[in-house]
Backbone as XML, in Angstrom:
<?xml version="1.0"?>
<chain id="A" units="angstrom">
  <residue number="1" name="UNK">
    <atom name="N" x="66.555" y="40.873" z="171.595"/>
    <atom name="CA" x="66.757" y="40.902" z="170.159"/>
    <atom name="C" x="67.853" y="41.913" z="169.795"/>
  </residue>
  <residue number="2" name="UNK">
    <atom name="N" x="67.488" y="42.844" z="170.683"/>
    <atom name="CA" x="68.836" y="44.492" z="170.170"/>
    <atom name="C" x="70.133" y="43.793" z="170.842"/>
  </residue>
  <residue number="3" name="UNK">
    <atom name="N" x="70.502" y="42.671" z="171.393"/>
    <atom name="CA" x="71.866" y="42.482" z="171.994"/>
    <atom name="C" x="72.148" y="41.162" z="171.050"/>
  </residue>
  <residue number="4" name="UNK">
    <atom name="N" x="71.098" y="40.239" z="170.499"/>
    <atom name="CA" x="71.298" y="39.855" z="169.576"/>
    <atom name="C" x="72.355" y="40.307" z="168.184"/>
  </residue>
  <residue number="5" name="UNK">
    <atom name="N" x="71.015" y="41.581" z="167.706"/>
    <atom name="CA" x="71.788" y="42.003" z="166.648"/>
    <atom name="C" x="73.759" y="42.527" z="166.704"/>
  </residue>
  <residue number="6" name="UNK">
    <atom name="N" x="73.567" y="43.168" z="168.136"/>
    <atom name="CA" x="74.984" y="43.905" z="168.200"/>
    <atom name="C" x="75.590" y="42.851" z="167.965"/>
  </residue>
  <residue number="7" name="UNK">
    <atom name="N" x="75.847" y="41.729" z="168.336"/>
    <atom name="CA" x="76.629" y="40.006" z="168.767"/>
    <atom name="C" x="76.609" y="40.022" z="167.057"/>
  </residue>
  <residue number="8" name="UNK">
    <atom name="N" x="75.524" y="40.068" z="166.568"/>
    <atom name="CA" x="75.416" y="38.989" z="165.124"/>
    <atom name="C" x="76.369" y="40.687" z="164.226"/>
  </residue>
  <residue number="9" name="UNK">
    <atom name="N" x="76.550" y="41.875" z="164.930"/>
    <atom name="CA" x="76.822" y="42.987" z="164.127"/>
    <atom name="C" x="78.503" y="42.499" z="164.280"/>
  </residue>
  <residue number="10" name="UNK">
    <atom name="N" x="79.095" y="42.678" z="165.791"/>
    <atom name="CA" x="80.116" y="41.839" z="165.850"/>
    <atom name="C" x="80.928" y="41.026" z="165.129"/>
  </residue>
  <residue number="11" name="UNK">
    <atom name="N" x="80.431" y="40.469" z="165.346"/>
    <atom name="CA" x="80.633" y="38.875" z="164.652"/>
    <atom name="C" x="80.840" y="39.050" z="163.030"/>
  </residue>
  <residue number="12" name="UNK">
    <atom name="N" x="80.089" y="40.037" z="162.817"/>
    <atom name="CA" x="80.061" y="39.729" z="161.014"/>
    <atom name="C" x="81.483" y="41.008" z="160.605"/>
  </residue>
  <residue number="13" name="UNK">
    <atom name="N" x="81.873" y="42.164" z="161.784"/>
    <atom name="CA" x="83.219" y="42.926" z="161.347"/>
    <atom name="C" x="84.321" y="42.090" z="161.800"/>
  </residue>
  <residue number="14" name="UNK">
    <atom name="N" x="84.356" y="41.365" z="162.885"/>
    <atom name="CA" x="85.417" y="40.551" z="163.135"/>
    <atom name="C" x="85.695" y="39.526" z="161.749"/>
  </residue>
  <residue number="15" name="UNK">
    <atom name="N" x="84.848" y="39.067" z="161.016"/>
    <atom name="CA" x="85.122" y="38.285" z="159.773"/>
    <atom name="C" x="85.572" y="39.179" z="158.648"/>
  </residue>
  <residue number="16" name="UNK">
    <atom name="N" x="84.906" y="40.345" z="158.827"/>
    <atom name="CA" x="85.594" y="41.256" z="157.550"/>
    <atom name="C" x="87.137" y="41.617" z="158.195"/>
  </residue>
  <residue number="17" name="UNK">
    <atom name="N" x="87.202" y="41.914" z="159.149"/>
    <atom name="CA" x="88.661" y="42.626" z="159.323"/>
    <atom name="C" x="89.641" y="41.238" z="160.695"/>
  </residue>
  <residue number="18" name="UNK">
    <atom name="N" x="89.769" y="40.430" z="160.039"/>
    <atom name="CA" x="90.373" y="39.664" z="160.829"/>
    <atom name="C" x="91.518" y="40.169" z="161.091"/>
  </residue>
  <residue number="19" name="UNK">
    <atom name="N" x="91.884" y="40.087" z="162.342"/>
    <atom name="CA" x="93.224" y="40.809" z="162.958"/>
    <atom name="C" x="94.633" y="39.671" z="162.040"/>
  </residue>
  <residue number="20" name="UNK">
    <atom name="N" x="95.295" y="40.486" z="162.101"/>
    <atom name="CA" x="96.281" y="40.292" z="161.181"/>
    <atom name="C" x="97.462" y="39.472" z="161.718"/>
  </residue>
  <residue number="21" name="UNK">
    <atom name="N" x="97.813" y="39.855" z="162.814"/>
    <atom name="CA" x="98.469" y="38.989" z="163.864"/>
    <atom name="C" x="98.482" y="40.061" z="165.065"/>
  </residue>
  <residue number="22" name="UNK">
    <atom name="N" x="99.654" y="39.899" z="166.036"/>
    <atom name="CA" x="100.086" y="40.048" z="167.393"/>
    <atom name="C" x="100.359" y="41.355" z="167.113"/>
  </residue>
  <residue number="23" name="UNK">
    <atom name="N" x="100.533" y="42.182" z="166.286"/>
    <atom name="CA" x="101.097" y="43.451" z="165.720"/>
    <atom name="C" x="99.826" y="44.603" z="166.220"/>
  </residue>
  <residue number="24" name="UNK">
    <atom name="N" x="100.489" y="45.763" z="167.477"/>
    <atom name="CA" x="99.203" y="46.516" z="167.926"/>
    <atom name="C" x="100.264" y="47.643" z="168.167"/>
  </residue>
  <residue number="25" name="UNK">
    <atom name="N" x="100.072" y="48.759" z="167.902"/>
    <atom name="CA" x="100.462" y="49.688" z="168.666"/>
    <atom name="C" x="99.070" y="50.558" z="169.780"/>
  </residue>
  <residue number="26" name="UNK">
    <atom name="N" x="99.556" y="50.504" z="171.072"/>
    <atom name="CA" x="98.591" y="50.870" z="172.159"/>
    <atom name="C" x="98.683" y="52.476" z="172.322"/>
  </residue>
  <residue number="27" name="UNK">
    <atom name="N" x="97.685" y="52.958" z="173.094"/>
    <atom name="CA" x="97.636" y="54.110" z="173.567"/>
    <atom name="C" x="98.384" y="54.350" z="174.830"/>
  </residue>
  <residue number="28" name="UNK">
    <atom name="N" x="98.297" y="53.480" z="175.359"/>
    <atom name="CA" x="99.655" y="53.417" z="176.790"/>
    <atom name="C" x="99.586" y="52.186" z="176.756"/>
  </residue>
  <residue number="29" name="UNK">
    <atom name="N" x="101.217" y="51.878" z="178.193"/>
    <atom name="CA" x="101.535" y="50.562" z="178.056"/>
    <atom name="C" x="101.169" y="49.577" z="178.365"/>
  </residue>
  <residue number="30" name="UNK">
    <atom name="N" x="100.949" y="48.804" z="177.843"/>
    <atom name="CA" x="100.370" y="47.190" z="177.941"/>
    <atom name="C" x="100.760" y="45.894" z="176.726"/>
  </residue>
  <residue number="31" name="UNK">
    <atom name="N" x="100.108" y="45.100" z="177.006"/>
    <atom name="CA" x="100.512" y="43.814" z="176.852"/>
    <atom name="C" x="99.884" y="43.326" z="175.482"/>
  </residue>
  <residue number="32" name="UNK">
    <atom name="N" x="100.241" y="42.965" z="174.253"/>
    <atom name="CA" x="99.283" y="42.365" z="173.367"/>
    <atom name="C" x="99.725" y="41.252" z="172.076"/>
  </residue>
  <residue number="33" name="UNK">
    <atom name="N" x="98.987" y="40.228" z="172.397"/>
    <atom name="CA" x="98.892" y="39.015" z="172.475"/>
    <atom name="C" x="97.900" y="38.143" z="171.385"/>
  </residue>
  <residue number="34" name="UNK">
    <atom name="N" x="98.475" y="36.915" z="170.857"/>
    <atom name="CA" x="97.611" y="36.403" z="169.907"/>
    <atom name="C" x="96.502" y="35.362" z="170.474"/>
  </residue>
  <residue number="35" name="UNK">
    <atom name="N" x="94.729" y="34.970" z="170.569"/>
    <atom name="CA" x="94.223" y="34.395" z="171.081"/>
    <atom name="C" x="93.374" y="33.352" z="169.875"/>
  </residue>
  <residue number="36" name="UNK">
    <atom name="N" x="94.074" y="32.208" z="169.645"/>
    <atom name="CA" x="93.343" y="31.961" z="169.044"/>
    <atom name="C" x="93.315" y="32.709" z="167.520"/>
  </residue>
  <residue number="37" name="UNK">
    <atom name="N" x="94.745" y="32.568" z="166.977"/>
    <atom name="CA" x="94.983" y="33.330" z="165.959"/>
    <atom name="C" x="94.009" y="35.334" z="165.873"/>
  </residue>
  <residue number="38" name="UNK">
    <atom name="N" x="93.586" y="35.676" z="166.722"/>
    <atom name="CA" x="93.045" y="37.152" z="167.141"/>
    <atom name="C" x="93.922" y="37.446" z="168.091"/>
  </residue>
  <residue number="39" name="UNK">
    <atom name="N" x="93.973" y="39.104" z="167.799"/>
    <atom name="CA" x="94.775" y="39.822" z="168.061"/>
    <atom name="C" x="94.245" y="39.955" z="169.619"/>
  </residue>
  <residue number="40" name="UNK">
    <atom name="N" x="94.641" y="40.408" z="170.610"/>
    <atom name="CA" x="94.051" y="40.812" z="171.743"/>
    <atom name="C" x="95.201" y="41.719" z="172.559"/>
  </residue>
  <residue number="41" name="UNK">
    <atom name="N" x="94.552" y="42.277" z="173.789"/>
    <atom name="CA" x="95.721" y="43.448" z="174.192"/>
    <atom name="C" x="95.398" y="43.316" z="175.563"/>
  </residue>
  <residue number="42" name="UNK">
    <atom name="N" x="95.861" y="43.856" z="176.416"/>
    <atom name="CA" x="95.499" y="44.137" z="178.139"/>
    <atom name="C" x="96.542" y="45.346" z="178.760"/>
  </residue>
  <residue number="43" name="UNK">
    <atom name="N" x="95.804" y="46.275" z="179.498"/>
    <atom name="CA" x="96.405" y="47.269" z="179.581"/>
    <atom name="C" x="95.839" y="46.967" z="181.320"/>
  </residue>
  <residue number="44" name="UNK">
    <atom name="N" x="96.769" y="46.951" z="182.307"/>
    <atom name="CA" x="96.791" y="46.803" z="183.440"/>
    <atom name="C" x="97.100" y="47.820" z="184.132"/>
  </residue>
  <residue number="45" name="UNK">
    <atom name="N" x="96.221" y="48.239" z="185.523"/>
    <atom name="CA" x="96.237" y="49.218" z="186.016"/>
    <atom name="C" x="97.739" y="48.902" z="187.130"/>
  </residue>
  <residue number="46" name="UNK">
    <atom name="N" x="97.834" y="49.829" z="188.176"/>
    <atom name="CA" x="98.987" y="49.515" z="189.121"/>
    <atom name="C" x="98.610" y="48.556" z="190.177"/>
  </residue>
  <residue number="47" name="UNK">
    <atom name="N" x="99.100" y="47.449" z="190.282"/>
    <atom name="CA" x="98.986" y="47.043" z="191.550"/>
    <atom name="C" x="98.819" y="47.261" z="192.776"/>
  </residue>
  <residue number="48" name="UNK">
    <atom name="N" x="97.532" y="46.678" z="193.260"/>
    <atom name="CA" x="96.781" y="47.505" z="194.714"/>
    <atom name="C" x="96.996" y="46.334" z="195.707"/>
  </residue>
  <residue number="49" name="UNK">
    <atom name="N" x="96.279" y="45.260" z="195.488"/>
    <atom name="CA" x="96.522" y="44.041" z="196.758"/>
    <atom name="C" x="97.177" y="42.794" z="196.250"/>
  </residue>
  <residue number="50" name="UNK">
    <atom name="N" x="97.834" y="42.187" z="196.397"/>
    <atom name="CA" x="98.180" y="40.946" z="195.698"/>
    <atom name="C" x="97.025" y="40.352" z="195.966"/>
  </residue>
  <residue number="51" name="UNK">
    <atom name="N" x="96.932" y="39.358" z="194.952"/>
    <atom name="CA" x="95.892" y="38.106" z="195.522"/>
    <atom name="C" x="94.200" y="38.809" z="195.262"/>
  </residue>
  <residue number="52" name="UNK">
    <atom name="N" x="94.384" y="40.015" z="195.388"/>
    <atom name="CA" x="92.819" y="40.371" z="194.816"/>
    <atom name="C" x="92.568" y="40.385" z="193.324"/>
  </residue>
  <residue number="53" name="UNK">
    <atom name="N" x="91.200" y="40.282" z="192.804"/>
    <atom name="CA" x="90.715" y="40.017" z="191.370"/>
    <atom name="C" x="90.880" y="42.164" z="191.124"/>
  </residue>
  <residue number="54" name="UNK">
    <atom name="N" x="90.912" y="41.785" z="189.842"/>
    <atom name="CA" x="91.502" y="43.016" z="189.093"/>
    <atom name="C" x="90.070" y="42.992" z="187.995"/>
  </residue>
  <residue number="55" name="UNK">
    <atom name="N" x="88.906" y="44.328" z="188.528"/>
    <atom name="CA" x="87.825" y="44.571" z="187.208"/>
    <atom name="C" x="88.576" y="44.527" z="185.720"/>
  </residue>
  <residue number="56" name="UNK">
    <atom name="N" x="87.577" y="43.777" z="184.407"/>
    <atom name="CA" x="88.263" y="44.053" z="183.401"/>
    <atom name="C" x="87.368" y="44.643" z="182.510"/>
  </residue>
  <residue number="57" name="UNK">
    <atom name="N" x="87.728" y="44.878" z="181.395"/>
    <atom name="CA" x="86.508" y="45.577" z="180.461"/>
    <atom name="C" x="87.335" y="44.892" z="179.386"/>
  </residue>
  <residue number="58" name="UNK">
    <atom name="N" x="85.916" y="43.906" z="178.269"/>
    <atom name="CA" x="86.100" y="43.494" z="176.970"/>
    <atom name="C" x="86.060" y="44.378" z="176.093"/>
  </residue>
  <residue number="59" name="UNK">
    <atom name="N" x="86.923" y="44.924" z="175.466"/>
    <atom name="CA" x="87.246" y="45.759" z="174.023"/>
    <atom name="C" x="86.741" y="45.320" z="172.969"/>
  </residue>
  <residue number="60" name="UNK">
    <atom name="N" x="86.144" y="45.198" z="172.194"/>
    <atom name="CA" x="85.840" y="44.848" z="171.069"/>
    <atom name="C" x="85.571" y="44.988" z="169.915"/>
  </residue>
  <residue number="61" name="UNK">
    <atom name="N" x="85.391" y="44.510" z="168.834"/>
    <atom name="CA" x="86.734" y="43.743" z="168.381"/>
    <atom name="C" x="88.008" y="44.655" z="167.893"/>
  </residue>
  <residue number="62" name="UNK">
    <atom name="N" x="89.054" y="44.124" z="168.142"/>
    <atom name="CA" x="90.234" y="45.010" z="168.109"/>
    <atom name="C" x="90.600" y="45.028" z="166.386"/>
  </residue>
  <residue number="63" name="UNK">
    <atom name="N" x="90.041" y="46.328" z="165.776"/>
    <atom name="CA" x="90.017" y="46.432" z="164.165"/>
    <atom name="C" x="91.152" y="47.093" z="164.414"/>
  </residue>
  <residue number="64" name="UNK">
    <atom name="N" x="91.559" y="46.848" z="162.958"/>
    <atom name="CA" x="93.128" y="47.626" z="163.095"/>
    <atom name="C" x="92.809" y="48.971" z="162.831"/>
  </residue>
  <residue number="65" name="UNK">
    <atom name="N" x="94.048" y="50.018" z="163.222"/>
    <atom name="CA" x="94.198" y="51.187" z="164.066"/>
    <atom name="C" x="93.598" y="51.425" z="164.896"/>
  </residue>
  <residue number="66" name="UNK">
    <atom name="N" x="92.532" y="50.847" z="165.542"/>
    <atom name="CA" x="91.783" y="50.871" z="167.106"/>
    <atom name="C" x="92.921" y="49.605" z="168.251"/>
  </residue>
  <residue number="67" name="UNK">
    <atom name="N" x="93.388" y="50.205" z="169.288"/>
    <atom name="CA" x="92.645" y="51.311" z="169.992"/>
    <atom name="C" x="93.246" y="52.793" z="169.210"/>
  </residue>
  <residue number="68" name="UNK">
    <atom name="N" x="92.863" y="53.475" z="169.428"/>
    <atom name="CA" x="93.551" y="54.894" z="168.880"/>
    <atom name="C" x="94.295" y="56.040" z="170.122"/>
  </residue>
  <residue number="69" name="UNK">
    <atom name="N" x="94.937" y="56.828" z="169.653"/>
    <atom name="CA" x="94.968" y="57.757" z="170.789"/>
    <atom name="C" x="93.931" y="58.894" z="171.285"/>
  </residue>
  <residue number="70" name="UNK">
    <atom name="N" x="92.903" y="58.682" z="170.461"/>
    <atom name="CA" x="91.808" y="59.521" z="170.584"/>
    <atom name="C" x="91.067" y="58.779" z="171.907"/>
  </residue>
  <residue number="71" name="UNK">
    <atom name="N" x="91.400" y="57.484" z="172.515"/>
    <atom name="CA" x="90.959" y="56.475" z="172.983"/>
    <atom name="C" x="91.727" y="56.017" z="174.527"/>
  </residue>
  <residue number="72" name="UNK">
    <atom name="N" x="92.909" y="57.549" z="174.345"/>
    <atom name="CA" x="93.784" y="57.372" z="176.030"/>
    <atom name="C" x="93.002" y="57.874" z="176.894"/>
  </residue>
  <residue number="73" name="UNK">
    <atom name="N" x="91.942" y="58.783" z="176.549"/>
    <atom name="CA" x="91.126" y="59.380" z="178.094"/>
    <atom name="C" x="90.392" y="58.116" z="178.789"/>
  </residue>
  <residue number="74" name="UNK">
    <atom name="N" x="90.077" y="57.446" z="177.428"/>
    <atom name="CA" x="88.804" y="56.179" z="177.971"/>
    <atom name="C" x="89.689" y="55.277" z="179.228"/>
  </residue>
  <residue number="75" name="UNK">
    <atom name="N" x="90.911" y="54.955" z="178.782"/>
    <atom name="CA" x="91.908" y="53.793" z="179.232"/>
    <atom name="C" x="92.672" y="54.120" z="180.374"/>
  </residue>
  <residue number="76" name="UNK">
    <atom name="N" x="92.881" y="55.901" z="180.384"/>
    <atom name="CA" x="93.207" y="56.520" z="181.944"/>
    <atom name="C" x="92.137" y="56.012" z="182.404"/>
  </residue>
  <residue number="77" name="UNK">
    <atom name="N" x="90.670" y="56.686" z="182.310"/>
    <atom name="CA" x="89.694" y="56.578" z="183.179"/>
    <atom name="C" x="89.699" y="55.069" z="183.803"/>
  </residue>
  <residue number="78" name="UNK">
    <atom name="N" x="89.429" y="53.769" z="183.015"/>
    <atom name="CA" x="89.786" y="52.472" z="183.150"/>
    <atom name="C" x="90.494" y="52.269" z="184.464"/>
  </residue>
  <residue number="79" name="UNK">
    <atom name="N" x="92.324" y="52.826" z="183.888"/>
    <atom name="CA" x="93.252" y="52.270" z="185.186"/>
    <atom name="C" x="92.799" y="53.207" z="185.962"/>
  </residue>
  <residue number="80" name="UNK">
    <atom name="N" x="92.577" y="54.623" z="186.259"/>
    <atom name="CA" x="92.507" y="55.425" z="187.163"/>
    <atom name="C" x="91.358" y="54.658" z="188.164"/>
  </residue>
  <residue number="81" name="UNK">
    <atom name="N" x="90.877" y="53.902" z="187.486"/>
    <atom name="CA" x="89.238" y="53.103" z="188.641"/>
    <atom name="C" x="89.771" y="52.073" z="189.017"/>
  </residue>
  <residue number="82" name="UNK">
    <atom name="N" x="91.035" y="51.270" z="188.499"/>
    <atom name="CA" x="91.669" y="50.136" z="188.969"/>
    <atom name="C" x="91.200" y="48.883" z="187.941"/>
  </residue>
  <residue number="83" name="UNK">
    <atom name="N" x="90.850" y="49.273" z="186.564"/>
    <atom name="CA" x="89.890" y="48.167" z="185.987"/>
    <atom name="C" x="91.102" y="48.189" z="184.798"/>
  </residue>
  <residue number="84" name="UNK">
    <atom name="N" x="91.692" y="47.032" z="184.627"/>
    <atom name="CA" x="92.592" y="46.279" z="182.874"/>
    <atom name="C" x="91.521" y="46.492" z="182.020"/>
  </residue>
</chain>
């Protein structure tokens, strides 16, 4: 029921703050992209093996001025583990 609500909590700020378009400024460099008229981003760590799967972590939902720079320790930690 509590993963319910978060989904149905979700769901109901993504309708209030619909991303606006492709327009993101990141905390470091990466990639960001429109999905389905939503904004989306990917911040990729350095390349380790070709051909191997790369961990990812879903952000969510990308409200505008998030991500922030208050939000670069989280996204080192991320690539520093090898995870986009």
């Amino acid at each position: 029921m509590k993963k319910f609500l978060s989904l149905l909590a979700l769901y109901y700020l993504s309708a209030i703050f619909p991303a606006h378009s492709a327009e993101k400024k990141l905390p470091l460099k990466g990639e960001v992209f429109t999905v389905q008229k939503h904004t989306a981003f990917l911040i990729l760590p350095e390349p380790t093996k070709i051909g191997k799967p790369i961990p990812w972590v879903w952000y969510a939902p990308t409200l505008p001025g998030l991500p922030a720079n208050s939000e670069k320790w989280m996204f080192k930690q991320f690539l520093k583990a090898g995870i986009a």
